[in-house]
C-alpha positions in Angstrom: -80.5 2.7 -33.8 -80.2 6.7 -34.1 -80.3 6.7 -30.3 -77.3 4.8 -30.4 -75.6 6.9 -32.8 -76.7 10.0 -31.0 -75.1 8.6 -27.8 -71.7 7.7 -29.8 -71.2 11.2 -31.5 -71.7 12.5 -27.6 -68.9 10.3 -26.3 -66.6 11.8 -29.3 -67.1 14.9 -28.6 -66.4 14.5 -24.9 -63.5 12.5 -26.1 -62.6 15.4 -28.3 -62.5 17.5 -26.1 -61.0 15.9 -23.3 -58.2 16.0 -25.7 -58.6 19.1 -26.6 -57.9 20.3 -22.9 -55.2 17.8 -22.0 -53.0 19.5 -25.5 -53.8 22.8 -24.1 -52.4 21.8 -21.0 -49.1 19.6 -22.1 -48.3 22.9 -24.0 -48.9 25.2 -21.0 -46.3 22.8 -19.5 -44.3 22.7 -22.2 -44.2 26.1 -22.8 -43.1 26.5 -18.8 -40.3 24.1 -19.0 -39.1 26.1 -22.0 -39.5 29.6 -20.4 -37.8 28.3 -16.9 -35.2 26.8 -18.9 -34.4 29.8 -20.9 -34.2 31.9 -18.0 -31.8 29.6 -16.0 -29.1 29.4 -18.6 -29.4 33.1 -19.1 -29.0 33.7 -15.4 -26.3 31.5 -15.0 -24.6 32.3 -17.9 -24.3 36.0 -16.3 -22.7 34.1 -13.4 -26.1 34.9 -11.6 -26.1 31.0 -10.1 -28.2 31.2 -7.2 -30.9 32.8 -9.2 -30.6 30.1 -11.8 -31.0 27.7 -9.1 -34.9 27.8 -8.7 -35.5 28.1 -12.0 -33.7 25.1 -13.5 -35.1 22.9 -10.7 -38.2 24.1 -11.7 -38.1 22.9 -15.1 -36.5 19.7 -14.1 -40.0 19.1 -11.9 -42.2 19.7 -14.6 -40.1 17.9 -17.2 -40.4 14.7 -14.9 -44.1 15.1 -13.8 -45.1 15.5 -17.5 -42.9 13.9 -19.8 -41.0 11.1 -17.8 -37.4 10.5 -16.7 -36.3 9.2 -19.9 -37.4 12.1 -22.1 -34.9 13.7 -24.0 -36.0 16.8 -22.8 -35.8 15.7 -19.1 -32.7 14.8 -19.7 -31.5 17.7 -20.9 -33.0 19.4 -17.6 -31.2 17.1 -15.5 -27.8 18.1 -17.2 -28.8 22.1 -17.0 -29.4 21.1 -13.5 -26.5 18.7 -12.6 -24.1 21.3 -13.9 -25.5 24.4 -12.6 -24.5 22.7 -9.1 -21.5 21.3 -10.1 -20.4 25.5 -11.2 -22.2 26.3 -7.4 -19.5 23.4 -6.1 -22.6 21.5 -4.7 -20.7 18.2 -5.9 -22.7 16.0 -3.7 -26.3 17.3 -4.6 -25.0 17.4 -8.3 -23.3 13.8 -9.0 -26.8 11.9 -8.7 -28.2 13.7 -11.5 -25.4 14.0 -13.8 -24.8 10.0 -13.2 -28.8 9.6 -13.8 -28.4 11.1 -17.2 -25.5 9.4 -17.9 -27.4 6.2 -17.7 -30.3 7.5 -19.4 -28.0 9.0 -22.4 -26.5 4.9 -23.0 -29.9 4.0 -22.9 -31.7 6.5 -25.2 -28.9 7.7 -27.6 -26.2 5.1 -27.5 -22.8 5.4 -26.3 -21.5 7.8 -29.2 -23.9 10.3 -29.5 -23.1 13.6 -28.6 -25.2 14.7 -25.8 -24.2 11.0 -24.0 -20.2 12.0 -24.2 -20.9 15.7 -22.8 -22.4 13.4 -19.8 -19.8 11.6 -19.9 -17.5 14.3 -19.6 -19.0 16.4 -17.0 -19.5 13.3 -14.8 -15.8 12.8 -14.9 -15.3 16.2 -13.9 -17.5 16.2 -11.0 -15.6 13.1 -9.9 -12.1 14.8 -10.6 -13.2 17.7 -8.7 -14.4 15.6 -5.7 -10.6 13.8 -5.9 -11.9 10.5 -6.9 -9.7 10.1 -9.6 -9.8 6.3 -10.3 -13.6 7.2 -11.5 -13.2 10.4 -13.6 -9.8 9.0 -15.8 -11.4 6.0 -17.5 -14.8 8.4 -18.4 -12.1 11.2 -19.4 -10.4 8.4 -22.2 -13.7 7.1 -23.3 -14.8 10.4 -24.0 -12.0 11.8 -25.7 -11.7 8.4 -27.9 -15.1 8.9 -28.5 -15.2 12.4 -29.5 -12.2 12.0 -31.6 -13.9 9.2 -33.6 -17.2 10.5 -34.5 -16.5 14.1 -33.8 -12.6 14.8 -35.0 -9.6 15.9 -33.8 -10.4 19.8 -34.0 -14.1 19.7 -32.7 -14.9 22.2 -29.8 -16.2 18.9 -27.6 -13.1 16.9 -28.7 -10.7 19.6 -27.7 -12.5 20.5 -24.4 -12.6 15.9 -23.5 -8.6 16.0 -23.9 -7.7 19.3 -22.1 -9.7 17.6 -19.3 -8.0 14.3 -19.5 -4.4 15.9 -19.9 -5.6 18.3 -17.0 -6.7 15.5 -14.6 -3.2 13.3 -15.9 -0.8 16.0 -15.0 -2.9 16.3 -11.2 -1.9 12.9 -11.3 1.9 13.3 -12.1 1.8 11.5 -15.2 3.4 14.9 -16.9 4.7 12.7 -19.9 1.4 11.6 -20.9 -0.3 15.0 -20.1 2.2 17.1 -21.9 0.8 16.5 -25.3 -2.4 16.6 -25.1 -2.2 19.6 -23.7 -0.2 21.0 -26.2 -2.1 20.0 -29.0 -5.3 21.7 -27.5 -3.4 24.9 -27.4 -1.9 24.9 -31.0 -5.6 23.8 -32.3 -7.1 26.3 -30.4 -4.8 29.3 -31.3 -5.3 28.0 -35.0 -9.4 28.1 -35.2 -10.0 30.2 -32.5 -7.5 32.6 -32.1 -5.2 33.9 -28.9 -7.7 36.1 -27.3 -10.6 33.0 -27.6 -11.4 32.3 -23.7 -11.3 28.7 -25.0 -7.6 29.9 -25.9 -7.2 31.4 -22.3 -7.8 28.0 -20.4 -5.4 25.9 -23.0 -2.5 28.9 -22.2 -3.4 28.4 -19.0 -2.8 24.5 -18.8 -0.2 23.9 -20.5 1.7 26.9 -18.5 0.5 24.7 -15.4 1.6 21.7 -16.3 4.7 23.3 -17.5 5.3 24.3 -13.7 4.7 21.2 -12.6 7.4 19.5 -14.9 9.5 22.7 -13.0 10.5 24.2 -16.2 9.5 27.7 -14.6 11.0 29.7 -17.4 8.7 28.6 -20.0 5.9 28.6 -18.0 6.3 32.3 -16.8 5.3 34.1 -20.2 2.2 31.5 -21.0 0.9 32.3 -17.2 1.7 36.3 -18.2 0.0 35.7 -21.3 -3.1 34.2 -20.0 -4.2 36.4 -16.7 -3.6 39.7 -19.2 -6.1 37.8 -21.6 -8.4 37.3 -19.1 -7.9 40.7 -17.4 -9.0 41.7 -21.2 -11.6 39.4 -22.2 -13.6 38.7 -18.9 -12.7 41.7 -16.6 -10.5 41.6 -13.1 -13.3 39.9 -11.1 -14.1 37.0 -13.0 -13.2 33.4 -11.6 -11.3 32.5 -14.3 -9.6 35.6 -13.9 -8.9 34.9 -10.5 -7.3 31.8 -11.1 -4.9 32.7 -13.7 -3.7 35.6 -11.2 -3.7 32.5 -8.4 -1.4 31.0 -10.6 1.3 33.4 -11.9 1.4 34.2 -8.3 2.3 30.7 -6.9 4.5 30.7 -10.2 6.4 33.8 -8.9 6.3 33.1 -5.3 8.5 29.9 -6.1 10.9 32.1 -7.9 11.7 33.8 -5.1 9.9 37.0 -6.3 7.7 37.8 -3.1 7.4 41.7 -3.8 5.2 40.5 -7.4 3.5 37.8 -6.1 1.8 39.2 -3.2 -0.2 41.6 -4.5 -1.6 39.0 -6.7 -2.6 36.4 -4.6 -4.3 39.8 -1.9 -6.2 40.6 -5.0 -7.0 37.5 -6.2 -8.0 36.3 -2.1 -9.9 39.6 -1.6 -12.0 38.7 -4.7 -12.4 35.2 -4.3 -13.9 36.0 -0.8 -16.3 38.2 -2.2 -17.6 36.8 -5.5 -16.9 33.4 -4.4 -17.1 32.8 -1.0 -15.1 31.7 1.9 -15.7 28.0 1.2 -15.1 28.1 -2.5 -12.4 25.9 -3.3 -10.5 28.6 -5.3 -11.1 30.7 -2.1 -9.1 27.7 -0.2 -6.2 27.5 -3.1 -5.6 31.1 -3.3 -6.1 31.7 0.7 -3.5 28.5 1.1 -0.6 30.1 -1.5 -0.8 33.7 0.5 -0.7 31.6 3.4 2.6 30.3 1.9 3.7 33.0 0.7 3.9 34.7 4.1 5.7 31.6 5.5 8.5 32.4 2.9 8.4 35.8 4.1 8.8 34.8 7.4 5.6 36.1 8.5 5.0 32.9 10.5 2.1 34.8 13.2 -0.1 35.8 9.5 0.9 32.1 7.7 -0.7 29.9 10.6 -4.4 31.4 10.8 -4.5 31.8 6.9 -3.1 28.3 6.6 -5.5 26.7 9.8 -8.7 28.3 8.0 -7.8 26.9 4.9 -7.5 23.2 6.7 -10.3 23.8 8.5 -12.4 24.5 5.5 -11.2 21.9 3.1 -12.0 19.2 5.9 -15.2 20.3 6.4 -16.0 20.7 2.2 -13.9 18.5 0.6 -12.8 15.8 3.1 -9.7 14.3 5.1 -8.3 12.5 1.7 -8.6 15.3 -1.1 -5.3 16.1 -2.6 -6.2 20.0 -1.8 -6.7 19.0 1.9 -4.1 17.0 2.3 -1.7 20.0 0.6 -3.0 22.1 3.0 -1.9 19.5 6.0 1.3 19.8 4.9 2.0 23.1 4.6 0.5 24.3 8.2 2.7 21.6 9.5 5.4 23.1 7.8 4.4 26.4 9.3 4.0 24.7 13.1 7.3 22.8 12.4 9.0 26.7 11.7 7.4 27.7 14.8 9.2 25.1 16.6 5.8 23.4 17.7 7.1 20.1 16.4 4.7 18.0 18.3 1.9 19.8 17.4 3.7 19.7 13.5 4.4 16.0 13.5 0.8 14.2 13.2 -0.4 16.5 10.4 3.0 15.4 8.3 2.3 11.6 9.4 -1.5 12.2 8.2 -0.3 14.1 5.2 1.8 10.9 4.2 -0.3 8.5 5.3 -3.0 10.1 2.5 -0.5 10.5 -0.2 0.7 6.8 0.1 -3.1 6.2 -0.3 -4.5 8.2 -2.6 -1.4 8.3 -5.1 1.1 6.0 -4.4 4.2 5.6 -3.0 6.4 7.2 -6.3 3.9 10.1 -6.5 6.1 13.7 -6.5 3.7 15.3 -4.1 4.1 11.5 -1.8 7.5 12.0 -1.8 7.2 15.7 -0.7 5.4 14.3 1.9 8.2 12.0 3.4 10.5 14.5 3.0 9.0 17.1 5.5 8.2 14.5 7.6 11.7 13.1 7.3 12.8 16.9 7.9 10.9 17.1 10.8 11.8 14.0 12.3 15.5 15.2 11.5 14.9 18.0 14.0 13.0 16.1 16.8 16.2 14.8 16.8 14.9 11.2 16.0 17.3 10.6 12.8 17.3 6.7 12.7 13.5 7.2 12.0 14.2 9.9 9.4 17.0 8.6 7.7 14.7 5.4 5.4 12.4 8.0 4.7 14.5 10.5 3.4 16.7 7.6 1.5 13.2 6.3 0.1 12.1 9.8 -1.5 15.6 10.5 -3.1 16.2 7.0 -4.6 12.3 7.9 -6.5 13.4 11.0 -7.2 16.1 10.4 -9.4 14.3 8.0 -11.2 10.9 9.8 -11.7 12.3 13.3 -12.1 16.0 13.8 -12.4 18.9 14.6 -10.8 18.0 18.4 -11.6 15.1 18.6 -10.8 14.3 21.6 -7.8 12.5 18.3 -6.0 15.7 16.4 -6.4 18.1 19.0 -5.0 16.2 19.9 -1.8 16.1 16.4 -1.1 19.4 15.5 -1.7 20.5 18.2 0.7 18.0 16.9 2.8 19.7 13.5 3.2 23.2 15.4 3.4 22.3 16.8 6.0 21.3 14.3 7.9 23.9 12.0 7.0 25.9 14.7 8.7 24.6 14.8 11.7 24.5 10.8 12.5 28.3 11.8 11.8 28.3 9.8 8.6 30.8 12.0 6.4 31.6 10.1 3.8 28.6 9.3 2.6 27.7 13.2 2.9 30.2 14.7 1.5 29.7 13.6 -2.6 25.7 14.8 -1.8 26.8 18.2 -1.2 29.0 18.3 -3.7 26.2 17.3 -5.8 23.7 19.5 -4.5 26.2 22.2 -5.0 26.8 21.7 -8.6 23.1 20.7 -10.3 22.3 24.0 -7.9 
């Protein structure tokens, strides 16, 4: 009998310290994940990404080998992760993981916990950033809802869910619904957090956007002003938020007409991007597109084209044929080819350009109707005006009805349609557009 007893206290103590050994080593692992994390976010909170990189897929490894996919803590290193390439503009590489803990956020902490709506919201960023907008906009409400319910109306995460959804609403054209949330993130945010507060900065910036968009230019001018000299102050000249608020003032004043302000912007803001971002960034693309632009105004038709081709080129190759920022840039180096006089060359990128819009936004989409106009322009000069003249009769009858007689959108194509109407020799039908054209001018 004390044989057996000796031979049971030498299985607990193997036990023991078998135990012993496999503590030791969850904390070494432990202790790993915490030190890779720790490092990432601090790398990539100095904008230091690709150094992040390594180190948050490290952690993520670990987290899985030793904890499981469902961990919180795995989890949590799938979002650091997700994100990280999501800020690196790796959306393909990044959307699996931030939809992974997504799913595993419902599952472990329920639909209103806090951690599940930031997955919520970043996964409906990702999507809005990759154009697929029918995805990100019904994540974007349930977040907001969400955050507003168990969170409040003046809570950083509830305030960050509805400038997303009122950004991704005015990309849409849906101004009306956009406008308020927008504004109600920047009076909240200049109330608890002050004007300087880069929080502040990007609400300033927004609603100044969405101003534009809604073409009260005026208004918008001084909140665009206001937020690149924040920025300047707060985050320094070469900072990508930076950049974009000088990208923006600068497309602002280019379609003012003042060409001698906005070009130096939109050099320095290009020169930049180019550096700190990259050729391929997509704020790289948007700048290098608007100098592009900006040149065509200038006349500069021979420095517009490569600008506006390597900005096609690029946004084909990253983001794809139907992304609203590709399909911009389709138009406007047709535009460009169409000034050049190389209408046949011109004339299938307008077609495709149109051809995307109708299918990605609909036919009584602003930026659709942009698109039958210059191809309805171009078809004007080709000389083909039977083919031009539904088009062109199609984007003015929307026009009126989704943005007003006074609108800038409105006016250029009601003298597009004048003009026309003129040629086929059709008078009095012109003559009252003119007339119109003249006086909401």
């Amino acid at each position: 009998m004390g044989a057996c007893v000796d031979e049971d206290n030498e299985d607990d103590a193997v036990a023991s310290a078998a135990t012993t050994k496999s503590a030791t080593e969850m904390s070494k692992q432990r202790n790993t994940i915490d030190s890779s994390t720790n490092q990432g976010l601090l790398l990539r909170d100095q904008g230091k990404l690709d150094e992040a990189a390594p180190l948050l897929r490290e952690a993520l490894e670990i987290s899985r080998a030793t904890l499981g996919d469902r961990h919180p803590d795995t989890v949590t290193s799938i979002i650091n992760l997700g994100s990280l390439l999501q800020d690196q503009d790796k959306l393909d590489e990044a959307a699996p993981l931030l939809r992974e803990a997504l799913e595993a956020s419902r599952e472990t902490l329920g639909d209103r916990h806090p951690e599940t709506l930031a997955c919520m919201n970043n996964l409906g960023m990702l999507l809005y950033s990759q154009g697929n907008v029918d995805e990100a906009q019904p994540l974007l409400r349930e977040s907001l809802e969400t955050c507003r319910e168990t969170l409040g109306d003046r809570h950083s995460d509830t305030l960050a869910a509805m400038n997303n959804l009122g950004s991704l609403l005015r990309d849409q054209g849906k101004l009306d619904e956009a406008a308020p949330l927008l504004q109600e993130v920047l009076e909240t945010c200049r109330e608890t957090l002050g004007d300087r507060h880069p929080d502040t900065l990007a609400a300033i910036n927004n609603l100044g956007m969405l101003l534009y968009s809604q073409g009260d230019v005026d208004e918008a001018q001084p909140l665009l002003m206001e937020s690149l000299d924040g920025r300047r102050e707060i985050l320094g000249d070469r900072h990508p938020e930076t950049l974009a608020a000088m990208n923006s003032l600068g497309s602002l004043l280019q379609d003012q007409g003042n060409l001698k302000e906005a070009g130096p912007l939109l050099r320095e803001a290009l020169e930049a991007m180019r550096v700190t971002l990259g050729d391929r960034h997509p704020d790289t693309l948007t700048t290098m597109n608007n100098l592009g632009m900006l040149l065509k105004k200038q006349g500069n038709l021979a420095d517009a084209a490569p600008l506006l081709r390597e900005t096609l080129e690029a946004s084909r190759e990253t983001l794809g044929d139907l992304h609203p920022d590709t399909l911009a840039s389709i138009i406007n180096l047709g535009s460009v080819l169409r000034d050049q006089g190389k209408l046949d060359e011109a004339a299938p990128l307008l077609r495709e350009a149109l051809d995307g819009r109708r299918a990605t936004l609909g036919d009584r989409h602003p930026k659709t109707l942009a698109a039958m106009n210059n191809l309805g322009a171009l078809l004007k000069k080709q000389g083909k005006l039977d083919e031009a003249e539904p088009l062109l009769r199609e984007a003015l009858q929307v026009l009126r009805s989704t943005l007003g007689n006074r609108h800038p959108g409105t006016l250029t194509s009601i003298s597009n349609l004048a003009s026309l109407l003129q040629d086929q020799g059709k008078l009095d039908e012109a003559a009252p557009l003119l007339r119109e054209a003249q006086l909401e001018a």
